[in-house]
N, C-alpha and C positions, 0 to 999 in steps of 0.2 A: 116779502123782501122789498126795502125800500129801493128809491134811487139811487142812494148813495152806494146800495152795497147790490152791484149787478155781481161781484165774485162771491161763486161758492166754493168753498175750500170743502173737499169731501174725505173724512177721515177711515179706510180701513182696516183689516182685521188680517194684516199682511206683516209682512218683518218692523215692529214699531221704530217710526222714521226717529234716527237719532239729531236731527238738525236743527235749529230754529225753525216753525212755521208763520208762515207769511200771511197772515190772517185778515190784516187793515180792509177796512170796508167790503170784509166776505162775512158770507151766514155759515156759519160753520155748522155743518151735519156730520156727528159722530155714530159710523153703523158698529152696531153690537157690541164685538168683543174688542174693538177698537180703543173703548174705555177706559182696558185700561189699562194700555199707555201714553192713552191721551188726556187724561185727567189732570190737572195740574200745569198742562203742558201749553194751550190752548184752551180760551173762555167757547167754552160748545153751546153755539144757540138751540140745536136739537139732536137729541138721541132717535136713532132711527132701526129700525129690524126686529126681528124675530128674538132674541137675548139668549139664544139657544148657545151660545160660546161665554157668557158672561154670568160670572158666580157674584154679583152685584149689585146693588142698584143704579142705576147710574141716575146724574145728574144734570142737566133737568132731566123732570118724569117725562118719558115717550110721552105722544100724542097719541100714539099708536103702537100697538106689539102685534106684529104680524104673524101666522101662521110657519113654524118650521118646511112643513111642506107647502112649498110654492114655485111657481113656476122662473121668480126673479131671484137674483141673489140681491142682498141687500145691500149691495153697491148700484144694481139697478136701481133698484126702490128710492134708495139717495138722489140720483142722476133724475130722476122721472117727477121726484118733490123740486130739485132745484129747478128745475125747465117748466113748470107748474109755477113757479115763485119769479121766474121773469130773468135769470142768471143767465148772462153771457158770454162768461168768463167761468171754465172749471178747471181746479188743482186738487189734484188726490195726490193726499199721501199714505206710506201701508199699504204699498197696492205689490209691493214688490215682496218676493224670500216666500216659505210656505209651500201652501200647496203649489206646483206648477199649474193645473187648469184653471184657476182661482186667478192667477196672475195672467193667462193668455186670456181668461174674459174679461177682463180688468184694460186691456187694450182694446177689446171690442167695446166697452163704457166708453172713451175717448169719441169711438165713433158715432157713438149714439147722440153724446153729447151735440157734436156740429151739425148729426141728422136732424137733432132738435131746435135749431134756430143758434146755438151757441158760437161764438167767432174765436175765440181758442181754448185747446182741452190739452193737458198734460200730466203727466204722471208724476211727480218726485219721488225717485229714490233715493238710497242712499250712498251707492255709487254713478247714479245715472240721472238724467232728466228725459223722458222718453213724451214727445210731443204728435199730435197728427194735423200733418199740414194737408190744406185744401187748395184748390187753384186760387193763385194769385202770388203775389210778393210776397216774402216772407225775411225778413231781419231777424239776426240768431246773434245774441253777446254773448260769443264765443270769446275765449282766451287764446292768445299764443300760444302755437304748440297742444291744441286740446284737440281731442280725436273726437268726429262726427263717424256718423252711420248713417245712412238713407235706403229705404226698404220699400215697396211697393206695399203696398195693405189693400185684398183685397183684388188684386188686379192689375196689369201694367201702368206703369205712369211716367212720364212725361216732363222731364228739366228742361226747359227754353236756356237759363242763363245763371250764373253764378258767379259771386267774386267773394275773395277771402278764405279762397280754399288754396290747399297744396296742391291738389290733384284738380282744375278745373272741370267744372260740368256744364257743359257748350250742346243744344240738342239732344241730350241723353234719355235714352228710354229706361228707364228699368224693370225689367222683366220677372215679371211675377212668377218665383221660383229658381232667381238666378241673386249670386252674393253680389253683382256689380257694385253696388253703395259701400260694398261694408271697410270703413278703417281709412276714413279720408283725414285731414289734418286741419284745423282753420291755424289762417296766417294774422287773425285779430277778427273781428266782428264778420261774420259771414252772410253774406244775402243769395237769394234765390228767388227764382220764379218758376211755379208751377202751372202746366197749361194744363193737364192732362193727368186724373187718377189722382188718391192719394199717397201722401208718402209718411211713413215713419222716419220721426230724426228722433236718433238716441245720441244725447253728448253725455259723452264718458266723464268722470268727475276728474280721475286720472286722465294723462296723456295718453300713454298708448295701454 
């Protein structure tokens, strides 16, 4: 991965994202069966995984076709070449619809990402954009009137301050296994600061 391109856009094998993808200066890695609805859709600098869902060849040839029996999914195996390749910036898309356990490890990807040296990791769906934030400030271009969600991941965590919200978040802890976060409202672009834990923000595409 050059300098130019620290974003990797990770493509997979989840409800295919009906949207424009945002590609400019990312390495694009498409796992498996990801192909194909991402062919045509997005120029893919590598096909990645096992090919065990893909009746295909995809384009370009693997590097590599990994064993169906393994210990990673091959949104791991994505995540683990892009952090290997220097990426400090990740976007999956396809990561949402499908299987449900496929999609709840698919939020644990996210995490692995920032475990990895990476400074932001998010999901795009197709109604949702589902991000994980680490301690620090955090700026969210939110729209008028658009519904946020803040979850613990992982453990309690910890809002110092916030503005841009309907519902402010002034010292808030959020308790790991409690909906406190869920269905707050930005008033125009939202900021926050996290001292403490990580958190899940999910902004809704819809309002409420």
């Amino acid at each position: 991965m050059s300098a130019a391109k620290t974003r990797a856009v990770i493509l997979l094998n989840g409800e295919p994202y009906r949207g424009e993808i945002c590609a400019e200066n990312a390495y694009v890695i498409c796992c498996d069966g990801a192909y194909s609805w991402a062919k045509g859709k997005v120029k893919i600098d590598e096909n990645l995984g096992d090919f065990d869902s893909l009746e295909e060849t995809p384009y370009p040839a693997p590097l590599q076709t990994f064993p169906s029996e393994k210990d990673e999914t091959d949104g791991e195996l994505a995540v683990d070449r892009a952090l290997d390749m220097g990426a400090s910036d990740f976007v999956f898309y396809g990561a949402g619809g499908g299987r449900e356990d496929h999609f709840l490890g698919n939020l644990h990807l996210l995490y692995k990402a920032l475990l990895g040296g990476a400074a932001k990791a998010k999901l795009v769906l197709n109604g949702a954009e589902i991000s994980l934030l680490r301690r620090g400030e955090h700026h969210l271009p939110c729209r008028c009137g658009q519904t946020l969600s803040l979850l613990p991941f992982g453990g309690d965590a910890h809002i110092m301050v916030s503005s841009g919200l309907k519902y402010p978040l002034v010292d808030l802890w959020l308790r790991y296994g409690s909906t406190r976060g869920i269905s707050n409202v930005a008033e125009g672009e939202v900021s926050l600061a996290v001292d403490m834990g990580l958190v899940l923000c999910i902004l809704n595409e819809e309002g409420r």
